[in-house]
Structure formats: C-alpha cells, structure tokens
PDBQT receptor file of N, H, CA, C and O in Angstrom, charges set to zero:
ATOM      1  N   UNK A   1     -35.163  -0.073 -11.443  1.00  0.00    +0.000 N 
ATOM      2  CA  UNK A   1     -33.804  -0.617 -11.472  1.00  0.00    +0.000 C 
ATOM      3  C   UNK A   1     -33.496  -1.121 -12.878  1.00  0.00    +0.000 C 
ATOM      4  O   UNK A   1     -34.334  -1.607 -13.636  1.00  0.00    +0.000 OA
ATOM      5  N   UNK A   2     -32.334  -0.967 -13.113  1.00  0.00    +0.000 N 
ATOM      6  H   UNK A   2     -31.653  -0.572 -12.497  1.00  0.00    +0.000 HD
ATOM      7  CA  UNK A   2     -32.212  -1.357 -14.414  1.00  0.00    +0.000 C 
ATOM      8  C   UNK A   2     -31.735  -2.632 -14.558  1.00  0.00    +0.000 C 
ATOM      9  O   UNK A   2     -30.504  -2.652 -14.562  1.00  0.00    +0.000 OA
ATOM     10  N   UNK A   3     -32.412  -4.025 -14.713  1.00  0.00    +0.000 N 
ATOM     11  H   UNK A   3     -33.412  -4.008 -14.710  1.00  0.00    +0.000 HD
ATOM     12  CA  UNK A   3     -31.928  -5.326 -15.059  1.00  0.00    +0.000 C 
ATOM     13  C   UNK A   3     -31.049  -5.472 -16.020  1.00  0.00    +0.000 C 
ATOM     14  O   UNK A   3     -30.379  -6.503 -15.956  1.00  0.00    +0.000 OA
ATOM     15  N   UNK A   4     -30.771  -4.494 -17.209  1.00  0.00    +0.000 N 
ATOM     16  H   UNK A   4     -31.315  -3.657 -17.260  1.00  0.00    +0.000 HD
ATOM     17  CA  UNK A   4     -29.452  -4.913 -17.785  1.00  0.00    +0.000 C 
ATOM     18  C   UNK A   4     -28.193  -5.337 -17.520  1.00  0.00    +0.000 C 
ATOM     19  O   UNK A   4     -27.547  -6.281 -17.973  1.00  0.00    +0.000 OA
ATOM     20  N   UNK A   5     -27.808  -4.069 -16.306  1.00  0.00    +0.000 N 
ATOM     21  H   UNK A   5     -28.333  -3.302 -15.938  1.00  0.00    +0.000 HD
ATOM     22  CA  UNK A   5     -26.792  -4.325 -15.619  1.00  0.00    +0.000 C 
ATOM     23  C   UNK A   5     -26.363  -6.008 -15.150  1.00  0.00    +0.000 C 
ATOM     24  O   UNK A   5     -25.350  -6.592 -15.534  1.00  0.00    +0.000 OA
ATOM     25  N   UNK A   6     -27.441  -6.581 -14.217  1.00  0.00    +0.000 N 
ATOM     26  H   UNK A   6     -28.264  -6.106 -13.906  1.00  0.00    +0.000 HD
ATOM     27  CA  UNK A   6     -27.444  -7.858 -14.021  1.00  0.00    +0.000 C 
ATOM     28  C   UNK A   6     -26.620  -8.815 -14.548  1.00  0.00    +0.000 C 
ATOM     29  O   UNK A   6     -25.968  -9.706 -14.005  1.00  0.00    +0.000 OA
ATOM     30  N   UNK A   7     -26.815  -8.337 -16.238  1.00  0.00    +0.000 N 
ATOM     31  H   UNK A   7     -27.346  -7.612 -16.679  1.00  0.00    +0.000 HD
ATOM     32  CA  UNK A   7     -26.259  -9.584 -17.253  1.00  0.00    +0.000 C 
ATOM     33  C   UNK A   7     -24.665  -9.747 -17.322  1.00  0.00    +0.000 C 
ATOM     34  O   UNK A   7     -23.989 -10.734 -17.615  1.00  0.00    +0.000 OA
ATOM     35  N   UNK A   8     -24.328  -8.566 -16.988  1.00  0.00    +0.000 N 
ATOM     36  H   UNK A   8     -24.877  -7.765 -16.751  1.00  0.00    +0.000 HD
ATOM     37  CA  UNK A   8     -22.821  -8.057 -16.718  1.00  0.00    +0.000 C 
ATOM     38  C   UNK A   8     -22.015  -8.621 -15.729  1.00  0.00    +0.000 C 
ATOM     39  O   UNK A   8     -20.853  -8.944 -15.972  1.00  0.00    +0.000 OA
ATOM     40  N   UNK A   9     -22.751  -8.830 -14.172  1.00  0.00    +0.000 N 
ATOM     41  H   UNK A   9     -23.696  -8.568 -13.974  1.00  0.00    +0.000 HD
ATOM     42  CA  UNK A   9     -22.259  -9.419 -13.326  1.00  0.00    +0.000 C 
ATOM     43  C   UNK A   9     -21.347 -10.764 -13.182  1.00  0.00    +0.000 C 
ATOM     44  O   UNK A   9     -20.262 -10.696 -12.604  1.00  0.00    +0.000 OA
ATOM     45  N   UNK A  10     -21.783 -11.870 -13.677  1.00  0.00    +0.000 N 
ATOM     46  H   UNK A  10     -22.664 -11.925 -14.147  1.00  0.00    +0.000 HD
ATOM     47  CA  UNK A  10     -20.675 -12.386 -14.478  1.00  0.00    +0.000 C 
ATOM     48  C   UNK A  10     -19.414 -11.962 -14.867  1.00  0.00    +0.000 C 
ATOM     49  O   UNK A  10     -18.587 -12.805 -14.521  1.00  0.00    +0.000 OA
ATOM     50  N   UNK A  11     -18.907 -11.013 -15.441  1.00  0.00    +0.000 N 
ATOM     51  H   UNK A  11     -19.580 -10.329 -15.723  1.00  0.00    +0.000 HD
ATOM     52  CA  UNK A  11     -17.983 -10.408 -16.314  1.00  0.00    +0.000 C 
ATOM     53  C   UNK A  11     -17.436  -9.654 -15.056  1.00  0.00    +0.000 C 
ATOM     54  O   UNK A  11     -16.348  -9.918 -14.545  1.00  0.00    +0.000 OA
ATOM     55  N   UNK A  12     -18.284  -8.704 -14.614  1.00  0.00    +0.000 N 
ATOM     56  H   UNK A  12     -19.168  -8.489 -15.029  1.00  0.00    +0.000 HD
ATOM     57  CA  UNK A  12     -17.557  -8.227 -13.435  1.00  0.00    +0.000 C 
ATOM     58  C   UNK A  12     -16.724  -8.925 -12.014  1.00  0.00    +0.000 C 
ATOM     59  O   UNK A  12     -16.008  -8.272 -11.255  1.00  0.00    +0.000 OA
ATOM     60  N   UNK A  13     -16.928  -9.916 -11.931  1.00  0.00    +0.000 N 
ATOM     61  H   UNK A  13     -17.510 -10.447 -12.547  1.00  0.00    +0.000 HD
ATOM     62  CA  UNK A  13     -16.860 -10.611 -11.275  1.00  0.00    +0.000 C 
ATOM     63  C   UNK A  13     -15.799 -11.863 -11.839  1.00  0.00    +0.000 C 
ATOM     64  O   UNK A  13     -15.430 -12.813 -11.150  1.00  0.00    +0.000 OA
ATOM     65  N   UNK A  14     -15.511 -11.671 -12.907  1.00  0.00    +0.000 N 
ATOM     66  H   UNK A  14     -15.810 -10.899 -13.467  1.00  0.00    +0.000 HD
ATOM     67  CA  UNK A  14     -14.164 -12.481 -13.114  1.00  0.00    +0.000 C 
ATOM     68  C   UNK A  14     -13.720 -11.135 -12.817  1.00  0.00    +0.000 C 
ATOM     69  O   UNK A  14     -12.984 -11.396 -11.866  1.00  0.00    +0.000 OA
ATOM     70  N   UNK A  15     -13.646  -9.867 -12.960  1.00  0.00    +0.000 N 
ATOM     71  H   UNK A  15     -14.244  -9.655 -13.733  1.00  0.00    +0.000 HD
ATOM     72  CA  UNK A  15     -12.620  -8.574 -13.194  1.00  0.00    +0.000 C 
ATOM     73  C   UNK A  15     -12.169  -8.227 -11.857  1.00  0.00    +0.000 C 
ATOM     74  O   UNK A  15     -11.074  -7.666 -11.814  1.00  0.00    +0.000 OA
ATOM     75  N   UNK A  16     -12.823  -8.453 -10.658  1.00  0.00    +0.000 N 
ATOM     76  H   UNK A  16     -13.712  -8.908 -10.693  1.00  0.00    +0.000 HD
ATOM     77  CA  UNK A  16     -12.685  -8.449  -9.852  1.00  0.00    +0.000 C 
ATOM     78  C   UNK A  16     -11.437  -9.471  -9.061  1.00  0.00    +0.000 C 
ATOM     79  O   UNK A  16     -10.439  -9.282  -8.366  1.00  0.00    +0.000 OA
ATOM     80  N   UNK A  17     -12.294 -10.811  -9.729  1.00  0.00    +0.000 N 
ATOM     81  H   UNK A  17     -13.105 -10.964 -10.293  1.00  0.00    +0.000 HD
ATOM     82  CA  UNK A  17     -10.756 -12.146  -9.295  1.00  0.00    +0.000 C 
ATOM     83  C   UNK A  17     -10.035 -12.011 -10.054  1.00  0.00    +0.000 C 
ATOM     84  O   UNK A  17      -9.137 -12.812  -9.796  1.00  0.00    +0.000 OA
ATOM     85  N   UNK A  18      -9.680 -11.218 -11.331  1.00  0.00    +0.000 N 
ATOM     86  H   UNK A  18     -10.409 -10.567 -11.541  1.00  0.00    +0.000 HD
ATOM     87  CA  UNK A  18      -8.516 -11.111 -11.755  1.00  0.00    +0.000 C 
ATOM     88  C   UNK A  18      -7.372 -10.099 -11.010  1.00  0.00    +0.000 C 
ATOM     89  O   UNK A  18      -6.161 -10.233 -10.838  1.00  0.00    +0.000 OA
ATOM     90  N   UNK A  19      -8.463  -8.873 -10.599  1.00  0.00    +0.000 N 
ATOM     91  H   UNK A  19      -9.447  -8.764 -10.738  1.00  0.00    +0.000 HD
ATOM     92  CA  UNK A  19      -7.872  -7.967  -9.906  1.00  0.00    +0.000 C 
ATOM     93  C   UNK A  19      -6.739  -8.023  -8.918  1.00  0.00    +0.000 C 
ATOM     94  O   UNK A  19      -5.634  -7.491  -8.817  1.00  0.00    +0.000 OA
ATOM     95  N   UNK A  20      -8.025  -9.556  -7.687  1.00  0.00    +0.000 N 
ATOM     96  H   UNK A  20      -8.923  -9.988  -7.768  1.00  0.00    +0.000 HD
ATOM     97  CA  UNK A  20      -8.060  -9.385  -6.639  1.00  0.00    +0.000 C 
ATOM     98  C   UNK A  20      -5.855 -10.882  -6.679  1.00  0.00    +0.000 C 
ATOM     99  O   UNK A  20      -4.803 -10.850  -6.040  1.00  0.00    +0.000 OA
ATOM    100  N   UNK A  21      -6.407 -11.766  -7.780  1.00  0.00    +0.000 N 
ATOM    101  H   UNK A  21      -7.261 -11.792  -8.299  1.00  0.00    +0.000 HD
ATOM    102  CA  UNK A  21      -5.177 -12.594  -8.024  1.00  0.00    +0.000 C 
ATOM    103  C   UNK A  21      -3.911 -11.435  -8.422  1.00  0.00    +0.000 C 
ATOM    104  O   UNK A  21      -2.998 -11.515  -7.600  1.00  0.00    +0.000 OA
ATOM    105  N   UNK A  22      -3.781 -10.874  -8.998  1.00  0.00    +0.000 N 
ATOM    106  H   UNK A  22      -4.522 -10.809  -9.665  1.00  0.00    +0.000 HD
ATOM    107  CA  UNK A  22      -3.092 -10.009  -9.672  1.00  0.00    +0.000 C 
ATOM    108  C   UNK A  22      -2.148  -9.260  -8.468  1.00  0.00    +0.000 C 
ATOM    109  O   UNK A  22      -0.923  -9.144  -8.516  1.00  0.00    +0.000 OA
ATOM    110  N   UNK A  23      -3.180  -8.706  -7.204  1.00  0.00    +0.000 N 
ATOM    111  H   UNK A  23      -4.175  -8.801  -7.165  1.00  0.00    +0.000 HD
ATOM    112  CA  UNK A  23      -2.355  -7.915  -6.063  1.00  0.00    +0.000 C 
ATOM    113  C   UNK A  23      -1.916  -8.788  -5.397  1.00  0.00    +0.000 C 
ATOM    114  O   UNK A  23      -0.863  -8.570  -4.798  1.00  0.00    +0.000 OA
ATOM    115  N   UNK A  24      -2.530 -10.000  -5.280  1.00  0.00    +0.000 N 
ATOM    116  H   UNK A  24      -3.386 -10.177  -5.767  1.00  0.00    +0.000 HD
ATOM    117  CA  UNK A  24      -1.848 -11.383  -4.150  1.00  0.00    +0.000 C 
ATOM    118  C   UNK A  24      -0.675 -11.555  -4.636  1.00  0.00    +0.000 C 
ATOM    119  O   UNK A  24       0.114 -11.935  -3.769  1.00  0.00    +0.000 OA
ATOM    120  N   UNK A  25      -0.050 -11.391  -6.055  1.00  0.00    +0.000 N 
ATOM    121  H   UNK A  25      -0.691 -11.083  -6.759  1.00  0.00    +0.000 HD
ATOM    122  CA  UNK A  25       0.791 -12.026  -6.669  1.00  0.00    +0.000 C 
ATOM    123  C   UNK A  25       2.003 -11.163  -6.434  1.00  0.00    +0.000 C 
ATOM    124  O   UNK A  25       3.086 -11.601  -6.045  1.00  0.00    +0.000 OA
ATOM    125  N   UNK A  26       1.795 -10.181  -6.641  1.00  0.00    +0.000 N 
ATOM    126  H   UNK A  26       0.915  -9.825  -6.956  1.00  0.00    +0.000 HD
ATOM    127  CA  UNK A  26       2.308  -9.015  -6.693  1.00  0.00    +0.000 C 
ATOM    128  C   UNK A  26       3.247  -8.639  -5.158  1.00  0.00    +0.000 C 
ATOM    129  O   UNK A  26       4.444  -8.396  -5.001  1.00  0.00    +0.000 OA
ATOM    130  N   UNK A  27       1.804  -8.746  -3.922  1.00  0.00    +0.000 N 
ATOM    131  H   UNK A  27       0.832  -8.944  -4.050  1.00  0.00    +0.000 HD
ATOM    132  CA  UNK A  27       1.789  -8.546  -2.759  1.00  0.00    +0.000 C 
ATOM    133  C   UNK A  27       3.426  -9.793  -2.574  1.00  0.00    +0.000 C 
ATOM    134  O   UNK A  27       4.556  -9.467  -2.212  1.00  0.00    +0.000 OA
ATOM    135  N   UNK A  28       2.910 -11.216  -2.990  1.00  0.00    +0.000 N 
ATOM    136  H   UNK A  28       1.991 -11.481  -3.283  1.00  0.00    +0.000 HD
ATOM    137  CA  UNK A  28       4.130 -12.374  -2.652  1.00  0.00    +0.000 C 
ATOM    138  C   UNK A  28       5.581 -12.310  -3.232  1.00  0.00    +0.000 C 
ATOM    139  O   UNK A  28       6.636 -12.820  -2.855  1.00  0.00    +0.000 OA
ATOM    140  N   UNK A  29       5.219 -11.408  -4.404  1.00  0.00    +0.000 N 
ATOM    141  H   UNK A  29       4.361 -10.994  -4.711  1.00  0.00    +0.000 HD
ATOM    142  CA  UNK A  29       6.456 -11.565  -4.942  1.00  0.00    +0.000 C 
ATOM    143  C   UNK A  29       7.086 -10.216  -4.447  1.00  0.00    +0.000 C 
ATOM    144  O   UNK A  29       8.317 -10.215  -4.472  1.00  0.00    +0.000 OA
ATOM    145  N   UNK A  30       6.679  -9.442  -4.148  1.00  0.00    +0.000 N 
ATOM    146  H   UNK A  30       5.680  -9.443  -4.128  1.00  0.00    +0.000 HD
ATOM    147  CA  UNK A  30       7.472  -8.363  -3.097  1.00  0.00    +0.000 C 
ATOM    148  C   UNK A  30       8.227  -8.809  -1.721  1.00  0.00    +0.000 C 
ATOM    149  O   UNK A  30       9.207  -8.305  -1.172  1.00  0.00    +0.000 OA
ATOM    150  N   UNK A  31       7.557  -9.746  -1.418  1.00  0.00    +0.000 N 
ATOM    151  H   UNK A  31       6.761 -10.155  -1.864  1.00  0.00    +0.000 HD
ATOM    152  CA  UNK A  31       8.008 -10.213  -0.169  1.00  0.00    +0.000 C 
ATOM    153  C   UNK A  31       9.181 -11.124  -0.177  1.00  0.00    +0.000 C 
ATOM    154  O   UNK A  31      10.147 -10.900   0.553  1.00  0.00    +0.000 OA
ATOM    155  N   UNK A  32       9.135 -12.000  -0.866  1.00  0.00    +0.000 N 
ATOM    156  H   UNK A  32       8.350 -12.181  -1.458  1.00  0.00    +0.000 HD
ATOM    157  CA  UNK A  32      10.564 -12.813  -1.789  1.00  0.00    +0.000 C 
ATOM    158  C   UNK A  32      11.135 -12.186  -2.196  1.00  0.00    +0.000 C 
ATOM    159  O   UNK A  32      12.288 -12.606  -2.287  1.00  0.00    +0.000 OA
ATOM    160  N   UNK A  33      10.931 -10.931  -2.691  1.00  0.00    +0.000 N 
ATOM    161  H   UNK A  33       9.993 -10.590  -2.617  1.00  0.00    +0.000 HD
ATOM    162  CA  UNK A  33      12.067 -10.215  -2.765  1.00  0.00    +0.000 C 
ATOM    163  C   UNK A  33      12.515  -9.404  -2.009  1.00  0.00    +0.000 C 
ATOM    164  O   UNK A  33      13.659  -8.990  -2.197  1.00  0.00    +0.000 OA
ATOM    165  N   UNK A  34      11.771  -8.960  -0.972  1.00  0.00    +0.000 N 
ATOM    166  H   UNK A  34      10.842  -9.297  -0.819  1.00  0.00    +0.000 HD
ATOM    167  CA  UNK A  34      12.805  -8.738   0.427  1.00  0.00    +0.000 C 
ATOM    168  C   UNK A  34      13.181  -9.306   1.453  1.00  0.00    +0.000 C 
ATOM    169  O   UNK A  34      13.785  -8.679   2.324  1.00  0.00    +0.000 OA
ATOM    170  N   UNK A  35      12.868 -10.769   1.578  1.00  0.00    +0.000 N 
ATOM    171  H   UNK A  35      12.377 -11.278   0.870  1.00  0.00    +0.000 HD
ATOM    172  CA  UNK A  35      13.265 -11.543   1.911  1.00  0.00    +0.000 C 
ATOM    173  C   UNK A  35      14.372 -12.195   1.367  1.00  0.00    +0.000 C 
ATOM    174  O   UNK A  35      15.083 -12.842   2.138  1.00  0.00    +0.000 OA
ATOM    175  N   UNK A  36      14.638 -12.146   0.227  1.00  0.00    +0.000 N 
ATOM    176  H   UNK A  36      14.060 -11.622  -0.398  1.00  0.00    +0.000 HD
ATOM    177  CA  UNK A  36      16.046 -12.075  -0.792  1.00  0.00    +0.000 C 
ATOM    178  C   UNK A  36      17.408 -11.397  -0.255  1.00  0.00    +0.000 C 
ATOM    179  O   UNK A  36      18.562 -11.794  -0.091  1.00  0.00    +0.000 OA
ATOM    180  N   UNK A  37      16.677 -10.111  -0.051  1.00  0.00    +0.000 N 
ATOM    181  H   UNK A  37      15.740  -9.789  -0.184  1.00  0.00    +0.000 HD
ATOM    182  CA  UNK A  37      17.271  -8.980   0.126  1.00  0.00    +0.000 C 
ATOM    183  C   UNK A  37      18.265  -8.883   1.317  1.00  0.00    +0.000 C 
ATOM    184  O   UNK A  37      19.457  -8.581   1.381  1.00  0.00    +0.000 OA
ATOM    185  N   UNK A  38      17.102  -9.342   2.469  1.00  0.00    +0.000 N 
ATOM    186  H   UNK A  38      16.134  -9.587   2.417  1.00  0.00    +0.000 HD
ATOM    187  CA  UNK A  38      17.404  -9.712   3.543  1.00  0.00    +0.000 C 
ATOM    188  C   UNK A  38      18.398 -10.999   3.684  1.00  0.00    +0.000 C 
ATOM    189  O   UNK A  38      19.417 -10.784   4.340  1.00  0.00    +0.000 OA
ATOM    190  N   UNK A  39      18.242 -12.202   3.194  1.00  0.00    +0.000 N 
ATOM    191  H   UNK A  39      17.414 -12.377   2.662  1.00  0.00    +0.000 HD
ATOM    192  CA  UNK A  39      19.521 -13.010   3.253  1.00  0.00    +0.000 C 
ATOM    193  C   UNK A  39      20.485 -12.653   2.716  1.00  0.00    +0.000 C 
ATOM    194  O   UNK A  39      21.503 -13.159   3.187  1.00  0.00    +0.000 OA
ATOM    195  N   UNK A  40      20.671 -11.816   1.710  1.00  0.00    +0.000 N 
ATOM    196  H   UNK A  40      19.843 -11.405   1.328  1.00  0.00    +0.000 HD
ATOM    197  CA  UNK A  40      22.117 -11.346   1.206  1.00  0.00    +0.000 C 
ATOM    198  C   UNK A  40      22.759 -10.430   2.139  1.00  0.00    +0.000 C 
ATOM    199  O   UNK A  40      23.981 -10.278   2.143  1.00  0.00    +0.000 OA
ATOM    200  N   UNK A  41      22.090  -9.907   2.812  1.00  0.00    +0.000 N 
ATOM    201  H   UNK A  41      21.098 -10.030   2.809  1.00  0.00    +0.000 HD
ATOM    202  CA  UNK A  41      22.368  -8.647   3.656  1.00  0.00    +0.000 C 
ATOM    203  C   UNK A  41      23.138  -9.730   4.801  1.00  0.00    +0.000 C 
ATOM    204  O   UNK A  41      24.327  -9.525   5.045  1.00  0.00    +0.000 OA
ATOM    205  N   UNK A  42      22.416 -10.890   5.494  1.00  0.00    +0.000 N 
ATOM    206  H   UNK A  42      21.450 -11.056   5.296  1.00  0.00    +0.000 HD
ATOM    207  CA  UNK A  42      22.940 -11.487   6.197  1.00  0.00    +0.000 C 
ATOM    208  C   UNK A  42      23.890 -12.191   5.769  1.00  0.00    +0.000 C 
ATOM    209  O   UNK A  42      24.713 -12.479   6.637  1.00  0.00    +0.000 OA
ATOM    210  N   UNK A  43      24.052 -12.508   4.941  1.00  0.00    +0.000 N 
ATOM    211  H   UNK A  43      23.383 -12.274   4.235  1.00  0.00    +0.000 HD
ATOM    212  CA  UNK A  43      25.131 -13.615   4.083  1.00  0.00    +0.000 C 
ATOM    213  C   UNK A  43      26.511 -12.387   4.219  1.00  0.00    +0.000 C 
ATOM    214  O   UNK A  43      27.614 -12.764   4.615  1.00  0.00    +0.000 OA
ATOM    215  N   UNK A  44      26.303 -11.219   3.911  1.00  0.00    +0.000 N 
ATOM    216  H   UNK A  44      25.408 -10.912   3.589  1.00  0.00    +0.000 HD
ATOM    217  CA  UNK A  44      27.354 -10.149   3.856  1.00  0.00    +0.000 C 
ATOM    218  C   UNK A  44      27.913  -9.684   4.809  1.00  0.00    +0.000 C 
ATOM    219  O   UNK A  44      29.088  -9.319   4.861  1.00  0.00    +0.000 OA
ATOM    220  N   UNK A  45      26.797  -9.646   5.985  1.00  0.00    +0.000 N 
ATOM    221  H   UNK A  45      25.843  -9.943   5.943  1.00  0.00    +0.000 HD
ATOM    222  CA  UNK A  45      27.617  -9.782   7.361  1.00  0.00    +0.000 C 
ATOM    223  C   UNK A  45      28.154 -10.340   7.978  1.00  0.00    +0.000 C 
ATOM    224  O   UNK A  45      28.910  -9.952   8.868  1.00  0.00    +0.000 OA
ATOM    225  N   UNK A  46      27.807 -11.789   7.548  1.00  0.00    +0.000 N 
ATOM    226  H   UNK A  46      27.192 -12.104   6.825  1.00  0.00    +0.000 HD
ATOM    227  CA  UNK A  46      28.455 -13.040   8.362  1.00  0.00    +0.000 C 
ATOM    228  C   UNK A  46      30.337 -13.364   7.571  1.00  0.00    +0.000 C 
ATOM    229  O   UNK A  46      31.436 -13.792   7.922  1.00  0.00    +0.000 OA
ATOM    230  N   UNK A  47      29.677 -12.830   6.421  1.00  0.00    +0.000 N 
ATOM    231  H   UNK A  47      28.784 -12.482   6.135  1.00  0.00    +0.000 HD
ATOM    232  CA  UNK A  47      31.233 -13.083   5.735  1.00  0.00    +0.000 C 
ATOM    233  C   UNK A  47      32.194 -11.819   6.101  1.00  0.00    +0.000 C 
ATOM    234  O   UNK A  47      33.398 -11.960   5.885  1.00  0.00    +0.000 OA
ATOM    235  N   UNK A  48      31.828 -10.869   6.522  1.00  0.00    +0.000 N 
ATOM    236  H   UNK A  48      30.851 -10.754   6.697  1.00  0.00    +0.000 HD
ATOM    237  CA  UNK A  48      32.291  -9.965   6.864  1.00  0.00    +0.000 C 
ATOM    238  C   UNK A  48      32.699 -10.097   8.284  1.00  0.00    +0.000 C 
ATOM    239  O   UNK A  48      33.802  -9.637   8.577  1.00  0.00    +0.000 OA
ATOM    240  N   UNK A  49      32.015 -10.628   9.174  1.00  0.00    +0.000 N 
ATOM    241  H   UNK A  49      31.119 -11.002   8.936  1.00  0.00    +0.000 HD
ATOM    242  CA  UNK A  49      32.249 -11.121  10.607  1.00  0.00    +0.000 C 
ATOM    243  C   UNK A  49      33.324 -12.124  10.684  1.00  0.00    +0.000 C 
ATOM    244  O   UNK A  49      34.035 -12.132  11.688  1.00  0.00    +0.000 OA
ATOM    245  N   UNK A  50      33.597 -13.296   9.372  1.00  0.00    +0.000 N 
ATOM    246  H   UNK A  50      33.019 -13.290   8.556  1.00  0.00    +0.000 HD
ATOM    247  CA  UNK A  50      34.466 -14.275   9.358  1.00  0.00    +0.000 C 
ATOM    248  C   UNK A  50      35.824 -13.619   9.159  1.00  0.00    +0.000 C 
ATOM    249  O   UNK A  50      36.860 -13.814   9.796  1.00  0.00    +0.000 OA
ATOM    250  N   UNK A  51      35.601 -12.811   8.151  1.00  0.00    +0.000 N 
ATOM    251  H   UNK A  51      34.760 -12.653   7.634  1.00  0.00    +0.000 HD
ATOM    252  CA  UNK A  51      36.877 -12.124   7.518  1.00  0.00    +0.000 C 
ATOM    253  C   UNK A  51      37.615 -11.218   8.480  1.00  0.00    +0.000 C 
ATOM    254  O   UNK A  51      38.829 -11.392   8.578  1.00  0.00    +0.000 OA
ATOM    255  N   UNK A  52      37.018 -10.248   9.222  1.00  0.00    +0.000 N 
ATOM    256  H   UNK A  52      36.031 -10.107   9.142  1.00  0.00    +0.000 HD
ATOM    257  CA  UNK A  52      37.593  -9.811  10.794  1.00  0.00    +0.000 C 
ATOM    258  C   UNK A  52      37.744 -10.674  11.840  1.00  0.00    +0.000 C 
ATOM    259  O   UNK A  52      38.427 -10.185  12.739  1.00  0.00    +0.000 OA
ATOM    260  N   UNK A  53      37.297 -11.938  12.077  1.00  0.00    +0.000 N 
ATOM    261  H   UNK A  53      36.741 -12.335  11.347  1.00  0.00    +0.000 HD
ATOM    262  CA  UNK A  53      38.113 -12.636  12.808  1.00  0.00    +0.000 C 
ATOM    263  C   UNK A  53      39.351 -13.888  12.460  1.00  0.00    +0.000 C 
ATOM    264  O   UNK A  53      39.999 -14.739  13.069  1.00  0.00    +0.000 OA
ATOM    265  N   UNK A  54      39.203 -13.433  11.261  1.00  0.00    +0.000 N 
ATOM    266  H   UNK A  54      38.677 -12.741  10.766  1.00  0.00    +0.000 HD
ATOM    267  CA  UNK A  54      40.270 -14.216  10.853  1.00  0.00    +0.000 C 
ATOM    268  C   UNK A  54      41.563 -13.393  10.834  1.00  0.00    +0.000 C 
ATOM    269  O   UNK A  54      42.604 -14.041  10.733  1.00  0.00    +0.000 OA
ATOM    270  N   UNK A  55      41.640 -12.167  10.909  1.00  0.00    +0.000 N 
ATOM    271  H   UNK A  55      40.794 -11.640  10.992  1.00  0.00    +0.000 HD
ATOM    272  CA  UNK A  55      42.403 -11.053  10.386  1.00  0.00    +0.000 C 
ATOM    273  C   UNK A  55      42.887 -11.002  12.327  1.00  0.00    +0.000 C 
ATOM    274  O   UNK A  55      44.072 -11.076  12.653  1.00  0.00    +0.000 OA
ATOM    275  N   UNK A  56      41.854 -10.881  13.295  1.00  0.00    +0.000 N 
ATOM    276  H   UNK A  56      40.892 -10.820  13.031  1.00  0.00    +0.000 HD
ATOM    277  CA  UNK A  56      42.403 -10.931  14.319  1.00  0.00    +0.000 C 
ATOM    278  C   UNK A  56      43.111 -12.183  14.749  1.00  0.00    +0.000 C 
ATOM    279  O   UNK A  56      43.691 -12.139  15.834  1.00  0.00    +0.000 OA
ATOM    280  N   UNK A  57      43.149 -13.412  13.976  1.00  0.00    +0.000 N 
ATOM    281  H   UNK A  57      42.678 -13.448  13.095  1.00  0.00    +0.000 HD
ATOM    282  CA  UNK A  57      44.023 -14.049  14.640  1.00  0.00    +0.000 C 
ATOM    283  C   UNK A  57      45.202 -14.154  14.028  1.00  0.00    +0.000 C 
ATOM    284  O   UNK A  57      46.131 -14.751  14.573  1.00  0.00    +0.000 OA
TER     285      UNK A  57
C-alpha cells in the first residue's frame, strides 16, 4: 500500500466539505428561488382575482 497517499487525506477531506457546502448552498438557494417564484405567481393571482371581482360589481 502506498502510505504517501495517507498524507493527503487531510487535504482531501477539506475538498470534499467544500464540495459537499458548495451543493447545500446551491441546493437552498434554488429553493428560495422557487419559492420566490411561487409567491409572485400567487400574489398575481390574487390581484387578478381582486381585479375581476371588482369589475363584477
């Protein structure tokens, strides 16, 4: 086996939690943004729902 490798582990192993922070971040901020997405969408219907019943009365 080659013990060099060993000395590396360290190093690999931040590369890994950088990796692994990097997709979490990524993963959350996708979600805020369709969750964004999603309240405007509702915000647009509801004003749109106000505006036709105002028109019917």
């Amino acid at each position: 086996m080659n013990w060099k490798v060993l000395d590396h582990v360290p190093v690999l192993l931040y590369i890994l939690a950088a990796k692994t922070l990097i997709l979490c971040l990524t993963f959350a901020g996708v979600k805020l943004y369709q969750k964004r997405r999603l309240d405007a969408k509702i915000q647009r219907l509801e004003a749109e729902k106000k505006q036709s019943e105002k028109k019917e009365n």
